[in-house]
N, C-alpha and C positions, 0 to 999 in steps of 0.2 A: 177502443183500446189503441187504436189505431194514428188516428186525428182523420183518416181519408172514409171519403163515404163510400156507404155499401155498393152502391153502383158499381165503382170502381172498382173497388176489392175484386166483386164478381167478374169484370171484363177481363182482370188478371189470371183471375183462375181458368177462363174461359179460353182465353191465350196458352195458358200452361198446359188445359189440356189437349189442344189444337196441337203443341209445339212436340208433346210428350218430350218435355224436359224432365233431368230428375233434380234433383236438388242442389247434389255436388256441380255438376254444371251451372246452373245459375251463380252459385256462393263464387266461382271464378271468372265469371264477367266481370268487365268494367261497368262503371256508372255510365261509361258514353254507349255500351253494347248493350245495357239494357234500355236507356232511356231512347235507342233506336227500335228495340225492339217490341216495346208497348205501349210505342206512341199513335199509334193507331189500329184499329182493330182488323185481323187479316183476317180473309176468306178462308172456310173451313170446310178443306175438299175432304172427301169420303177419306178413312182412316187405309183402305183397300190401297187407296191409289198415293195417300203418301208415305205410308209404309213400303211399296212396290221402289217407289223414287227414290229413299232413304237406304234402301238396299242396295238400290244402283250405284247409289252414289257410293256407299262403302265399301265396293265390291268393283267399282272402276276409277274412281278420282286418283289412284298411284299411276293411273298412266299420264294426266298431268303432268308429269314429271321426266315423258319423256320426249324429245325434242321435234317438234311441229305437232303434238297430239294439242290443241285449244277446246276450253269449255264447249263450243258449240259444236266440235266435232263429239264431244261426248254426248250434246243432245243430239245428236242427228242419231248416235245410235243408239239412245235412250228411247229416239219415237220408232225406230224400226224394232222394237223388243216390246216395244209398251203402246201400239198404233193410236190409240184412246186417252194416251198419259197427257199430260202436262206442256203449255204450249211455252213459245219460248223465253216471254219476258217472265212469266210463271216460274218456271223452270229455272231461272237465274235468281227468283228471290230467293226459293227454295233452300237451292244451292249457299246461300249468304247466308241463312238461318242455319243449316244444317252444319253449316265449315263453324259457324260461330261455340254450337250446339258440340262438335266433336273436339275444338282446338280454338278454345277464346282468347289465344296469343295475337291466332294468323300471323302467325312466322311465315318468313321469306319461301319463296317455293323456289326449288331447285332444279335443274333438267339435268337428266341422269347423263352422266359422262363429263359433267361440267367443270367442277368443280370440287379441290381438296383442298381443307382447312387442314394447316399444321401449326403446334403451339408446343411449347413446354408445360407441364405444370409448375406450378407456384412451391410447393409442398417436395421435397427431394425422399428418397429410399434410401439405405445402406448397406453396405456388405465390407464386411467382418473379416481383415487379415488375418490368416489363421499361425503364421508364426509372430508378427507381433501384438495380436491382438487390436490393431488400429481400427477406426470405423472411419471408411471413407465414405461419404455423400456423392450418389451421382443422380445425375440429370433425369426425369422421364420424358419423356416424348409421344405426343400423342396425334393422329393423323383421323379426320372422317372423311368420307365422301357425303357431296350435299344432299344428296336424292336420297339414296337407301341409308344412311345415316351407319354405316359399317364402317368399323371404327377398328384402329392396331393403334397401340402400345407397346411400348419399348423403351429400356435403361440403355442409357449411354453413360460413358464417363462425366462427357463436359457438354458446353454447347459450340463447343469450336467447328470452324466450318469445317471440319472433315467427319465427324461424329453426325451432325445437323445433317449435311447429306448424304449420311451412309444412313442414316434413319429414315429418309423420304427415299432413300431406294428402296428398303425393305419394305417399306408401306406400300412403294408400287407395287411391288412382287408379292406381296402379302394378297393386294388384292387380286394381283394377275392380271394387268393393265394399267396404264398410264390416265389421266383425266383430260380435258382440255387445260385445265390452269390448276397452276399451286396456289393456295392464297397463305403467306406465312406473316408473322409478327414481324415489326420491324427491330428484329436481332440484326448484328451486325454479321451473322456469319450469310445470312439471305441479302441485307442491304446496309449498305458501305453509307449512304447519305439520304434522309429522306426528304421528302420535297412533295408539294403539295402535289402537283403534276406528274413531272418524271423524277420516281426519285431513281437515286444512282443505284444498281444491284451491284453486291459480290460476284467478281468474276466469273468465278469458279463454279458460285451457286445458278447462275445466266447460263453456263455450258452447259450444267445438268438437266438443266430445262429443257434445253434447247435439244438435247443428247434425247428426253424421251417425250418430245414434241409439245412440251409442257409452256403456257405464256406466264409469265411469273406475276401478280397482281396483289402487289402486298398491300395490308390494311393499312387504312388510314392512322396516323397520329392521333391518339385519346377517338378512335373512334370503335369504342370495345362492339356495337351493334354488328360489326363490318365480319368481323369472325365470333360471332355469339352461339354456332354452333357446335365450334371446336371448343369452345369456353364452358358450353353443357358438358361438350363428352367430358369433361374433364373434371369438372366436378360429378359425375357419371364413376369418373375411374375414380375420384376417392372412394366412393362410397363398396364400389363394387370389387374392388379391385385393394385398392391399399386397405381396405377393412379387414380383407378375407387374408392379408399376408401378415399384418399388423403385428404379431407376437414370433415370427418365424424368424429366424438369421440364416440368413444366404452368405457364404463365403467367397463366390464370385459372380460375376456378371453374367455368367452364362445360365448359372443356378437361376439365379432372380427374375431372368428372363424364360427361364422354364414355365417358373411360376404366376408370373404375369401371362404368360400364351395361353394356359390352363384356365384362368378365370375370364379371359377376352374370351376364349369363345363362348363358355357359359354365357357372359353379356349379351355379346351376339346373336346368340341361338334364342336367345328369351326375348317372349313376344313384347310388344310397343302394350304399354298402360291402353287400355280398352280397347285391344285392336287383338284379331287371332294372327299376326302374323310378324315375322321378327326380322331385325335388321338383314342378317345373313339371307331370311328369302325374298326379301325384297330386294337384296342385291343380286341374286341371283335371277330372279324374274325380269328385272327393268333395268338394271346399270351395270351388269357386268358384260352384256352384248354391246353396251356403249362405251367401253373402253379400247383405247386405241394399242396394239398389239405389240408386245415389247421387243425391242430390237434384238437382232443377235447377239450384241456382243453387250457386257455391262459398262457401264459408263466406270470410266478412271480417273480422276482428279489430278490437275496438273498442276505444280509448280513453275514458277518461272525465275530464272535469272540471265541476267544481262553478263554476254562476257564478251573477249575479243579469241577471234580465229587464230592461232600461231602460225609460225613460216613454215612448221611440217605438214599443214594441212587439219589441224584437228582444235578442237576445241576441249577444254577441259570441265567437268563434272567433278567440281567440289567433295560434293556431301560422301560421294563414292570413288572419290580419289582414280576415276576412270579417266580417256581419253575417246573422242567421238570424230570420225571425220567429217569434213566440208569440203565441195569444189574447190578447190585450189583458187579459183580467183576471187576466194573472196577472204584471204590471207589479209591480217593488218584489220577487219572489219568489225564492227560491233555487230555481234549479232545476238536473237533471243532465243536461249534455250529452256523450253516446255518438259517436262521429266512428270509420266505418273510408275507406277509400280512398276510399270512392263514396259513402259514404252517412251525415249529419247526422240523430243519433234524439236528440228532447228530452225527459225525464221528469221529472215531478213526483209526489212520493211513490209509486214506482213505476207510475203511468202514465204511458202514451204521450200529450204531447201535439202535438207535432209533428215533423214528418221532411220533411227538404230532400235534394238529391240535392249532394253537397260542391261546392262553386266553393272554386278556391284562388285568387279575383282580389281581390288586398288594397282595401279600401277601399271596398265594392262591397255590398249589401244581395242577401239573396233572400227576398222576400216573398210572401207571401198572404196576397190581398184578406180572404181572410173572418178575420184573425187581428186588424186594426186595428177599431178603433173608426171611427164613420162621418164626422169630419170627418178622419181621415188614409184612410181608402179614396177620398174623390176628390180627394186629392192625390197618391195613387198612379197615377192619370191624366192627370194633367201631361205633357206632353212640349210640346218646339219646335214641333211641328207647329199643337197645339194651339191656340197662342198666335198663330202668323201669320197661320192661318186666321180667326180670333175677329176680329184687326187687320184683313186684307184687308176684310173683308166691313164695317167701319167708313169706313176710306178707305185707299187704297195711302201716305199719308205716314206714314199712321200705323203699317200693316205696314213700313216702314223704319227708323220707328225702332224700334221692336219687334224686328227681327234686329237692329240696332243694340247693344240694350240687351243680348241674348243674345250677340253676339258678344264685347263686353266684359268678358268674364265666363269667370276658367279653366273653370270647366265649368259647362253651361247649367244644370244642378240652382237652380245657385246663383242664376240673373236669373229663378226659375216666382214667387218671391213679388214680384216685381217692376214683371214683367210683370202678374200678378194687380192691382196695386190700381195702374196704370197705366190699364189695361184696364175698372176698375171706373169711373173717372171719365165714361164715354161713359152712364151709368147716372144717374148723381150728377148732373151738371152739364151733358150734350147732348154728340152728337157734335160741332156743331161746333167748340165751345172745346178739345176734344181735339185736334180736327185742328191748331186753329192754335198750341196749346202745343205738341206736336210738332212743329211749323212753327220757330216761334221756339227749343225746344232746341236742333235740331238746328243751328240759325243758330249757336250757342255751343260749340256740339261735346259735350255733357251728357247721356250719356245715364244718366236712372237714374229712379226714382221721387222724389224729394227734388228734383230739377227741375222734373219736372212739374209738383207741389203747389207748388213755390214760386212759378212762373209765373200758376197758378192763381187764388192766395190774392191778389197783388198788380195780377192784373189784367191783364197785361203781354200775355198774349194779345190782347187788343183794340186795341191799339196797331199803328196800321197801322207794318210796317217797313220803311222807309223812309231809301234813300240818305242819308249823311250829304254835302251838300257844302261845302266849305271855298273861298269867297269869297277871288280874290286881290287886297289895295289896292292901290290906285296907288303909284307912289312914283317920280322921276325915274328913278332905275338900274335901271326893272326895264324892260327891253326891251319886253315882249308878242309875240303871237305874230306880227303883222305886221312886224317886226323882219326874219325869217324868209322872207317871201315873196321 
C-alpha cells in the first residue's frame, strides 16, 4: 500500500515505540526532523530507565534558562539522582530526541532576566466618546519576557515616544523588575535611524534604558525571526484577549484597560499546551529573582530646547511662560534646557548648570540667590514687608504713604524701586523733610517717587500748609449771616 518494504515499515514502528511518540508530535516535524530521526536504528534502553530520563528532563530543562545553569550541568545532576542512568554522550542524544519530541520548532532558548521583546500589534481597539458618539482607534502594546514568556498588554492612544515609553514602564512594573535589554521594533519613537550596525536610538527612549539599566538592542530590518516571540504573544492576544472583548464598548481608556488586565492574567495563569505549568509560575520560579531591582525614583521624560541666558540672570521656559535662574556668568550664553514634569535641568556644553523643581505659574521667576551677581541678590530681598518696616521706624506718615505708593501699583514687584529711593531720602536730606513731603504728597493724592523729589527740589515741604481762606466783600445784596438770625 505503501511502495516501502515491510522491513522497513517494522524498524519505524520499532522506533516509534522505542521513541513513545504519539502521533500529533510526529504530524509536526519537519521532513529534515524526521529524516534525522529514523535514519538509523537507536539502541533501545529498558523503558524504566527512559521514562526515569524523560521525567528529568520535564521536570528540570526550565533551569536552562537560567544564566550559567549548561546541559551538562544538568547531567551531572541527572547521574547523582539516577547513579545507573544514562552516560553522557547517551544522555545528549536523548536530550535532542526528547527537545524534538516535546517542541519540533526548537525555538531560541532564553536566559531568565535577559531579555524583553516589545511590539505594537498590527490590529487596533476602540473606545466610544460618549458625548459625541466618535470611535477613536488606539494603539495596543504588547511586552514578553524571553525565559518565562509573561507577557502585559496595554492600550495607549498613539505610538508616540511618550505613550511607547510610558508602556515599557508599565510593563517593568507589571513585572516588578527591569530585564538586561529591551528588544523593540524599529518604530521611530525607540529609533530615530537604523543601520545595520549601530543604529541611531530616540534620545529620550536611550535615557529610559539607561534610567532602568536596560541595553536597548533593536531588531533587525525585515528580520521578523529576531522578535518572533513578541510576534506569537501577539497573535496570542488576538485570540485571547481581543476575542473575549470583541462585542463590548469601552468609553475610555482606562475601562479598556480594566479589561485587557482581566483576561492577561487568565492568559498567564493558564498552563503552556502539554505542559502542568503556566507562564506566571514559571516567572515566578526562574526569572523574576533574575530581574534587576527598580530604582527609587520613576523615570521622567525630557524635553529639550536651546535658549540664550538674559542679563537678569534667568532663562525663560516657553511652553510655561516661567522664568528659571543661571550663574550669572553665563549671561548672553546659549544654553540647553531639559524640562520633564517636575523637573527644569540647565546645560551648558554638556554640563549641569542648574536645576529648578518645574512651576508652571506664567509670568513668575524661580530663583537662586547664589546664581545672581551681588547687587541683584539683595534685591532678591525685597518684599512689602521690608519697606513698611524701614517707613515705620522713620515716622508712621511716612509708613502710609509707603503702603500708599505699594498699593498703587498692579503688583508690588513693581513700587521696591520706588519705595527704595523714596526711602533713601531720610539718608540724603533728614528724616524730617521726609516726613513733611510725605505730609504734603499725600495732601495732593501723589504717590510715587517723582513727587517726592519734586517737593523736595523746590522746597514746598517747608511751607507751612495752611487753609486757604476766601474773604467775602461787602456789597448791598449780599444779606450776611445776620440776615438769618
Amino acid at each position: 500500500m505503501t511502495g516501502i518494504s515491510r522491513n522497513t515499515i517494522k524498524r519505524y514502528l520499532r522506533q516509534l515505540n522505542a521513541y513513545q511518540f504519539n502521533q500529533e508530535a510526529i504530524l509536526s516535524m519537519s521532513d529534515q526532523a524526521l529524516d534525522e530521526l529514523f535514519r538509523a536504528d537507536p539502541p533501545v534502553p529498558p523503558m524504566d530507565r527512559m521514562e526515569a530520563l524523560f521525567k528529568f528532563f520535564d521536570n528540570e530543562t526550565k533551569r536552562l534558562r537560567k544564566r550559567g545553569v549548561t546541559l551538562l550541568q544538568l547531567w551531572h545532576d541527572y547521574r547523582l539522582i539516577h547513579p545507573d542512568g544514562f552516560q553522557q554522550t547517551s544522555y545528549y542524544h536523548y536530550y535532542s530526541i526528547w527537545k524534538k519530541r516535546t517542541d519540533p520548532s526548537m525555538h531560541m532558548e532564553h536566559k531568565a532576566g535577559d531579555k524583553m521583546f516589545v511590539d505594537f500589534a498590527g490590529e487596533k481597539l476602540k473606545i466610544v466618546d460618549t458625548q459625541t458618539g466618535e470611535i477613536k482607534l488606539v494603539e495596543v502594546f504588547v511586552a514578553i519576557l524571553g525565559a518565562s514568556q509573561l507577557t502585559y498588554v496595554e492600550a495607549v492612544y498613539s505610538q508616540k515616544v511618550e505613550e511607547f515609553i510610558g508602556a515599557c514602564e508599565n510593563a517593568i512594573l507589571f513585572f516588578g523588575g527591569s530585564p538586561a535589554a529591551v528588544v523593540p521594533d524599529n518604530l521611530k519613537s525607540a529609533v530615530t535611524k537604523t543601520h545595520k550596525y549601530e543604529p541611531w536610538l530616540n534620545e529620550n527612549f536611550a535615557i529610559f534604558a539607561e534610567h532602568y539599566g536596560m541595553a536597548v538592542l533593536p531588531a533587525r530590518v525585515r528580520r521578523p525571526k529576531d522578535k518572533s516571540l513578541v510576534e506569537g504573544a501577539v497573535k496570542i492576544t488576538y485570540q485571547r484577549i481581543y476575542a473575549k472583548i470583541h462585542d463590548q464598548t469601552f468609553t475610555s481608556l482606562e475601562e479598556l484597560n480594566a479589561a485587557i488586565l482581566h483576561h492577561l492574567e487568565v492568559h498567564n495563569y493558564k498552563s503552556f499546551q502539554g505542559r502542568n505549568y503556566s507562564r506566571r509560575q514559571q516567572f515566578e520560579e526562574m526569572e523574576k529573582s533574575t530581574l534587576q531591582p527598580l530604582p527609587f525614583l520613576r523615570f521622567e521624560m525630557y524635553k529639550s530646547v536651546f535658549v540664550t541666558a538674559m542679563k537678569n540672570s534667568h532663562v525663560s521656559l516657553t511652553v510655561d511662560k516661567h522664568y528659571y535662574s543661571v550663574p550669572y556668568h553665563y549671561i548672553g550664553k546659549k544654553v540647553k534646557l531639559m524640562f520633564s514634569r517636575s523637573l527644569v535641568r540647565i546645560f551648558y556644553r554638556y554640563e549641569l548648570i542648574a536645576e529648578h523643581p518645574r512651576m508652571k505659574s506664567p509670568h513668575n521667576y524661580s530663583t537662586i540667590k547664589e546664581h545672581l551677581p551681588g547687587e541683584q541678590r539683595h534685591m532678591l530681598e525685597w518684599n512689602p514687608d521690608k519697606f513698611l518696616n524701614e517707613a515705620k521706624d522713620i515716622h508712621p506718615d511716612v509708613e502710609f504713604y509707603i503702603r500708599q505708593v505699594l498699593l498703587n501699583k498692579q503688583h508690588p514687584e513693581q513700587a521696591y524701586r520706588s519705595c527704595q529711593g523714596i526711602l533713601s531720602f531720610a539718608k540724603r536730606i533728614g528724616k524730617d523733610r521726609l516726613i513733611l513731603a510725605c505730609k504734603r504728597a499725600h495732601e495732593v493724592g501723589w504717590y510715587n517717587y517723582r513727587t517726592i523729589e519734586n517737593i523736595l527740589k523746590k522746597g514746598l515741604d517747608r511751607e507751612l500748609l495752611e487753609e486757604t481762606k476766601l474773604h467775602m466783600p461787602a456789597h448791598e445784596n449780599i444779606r450776611g449771616k445776620d440776615y438769618y438770625s
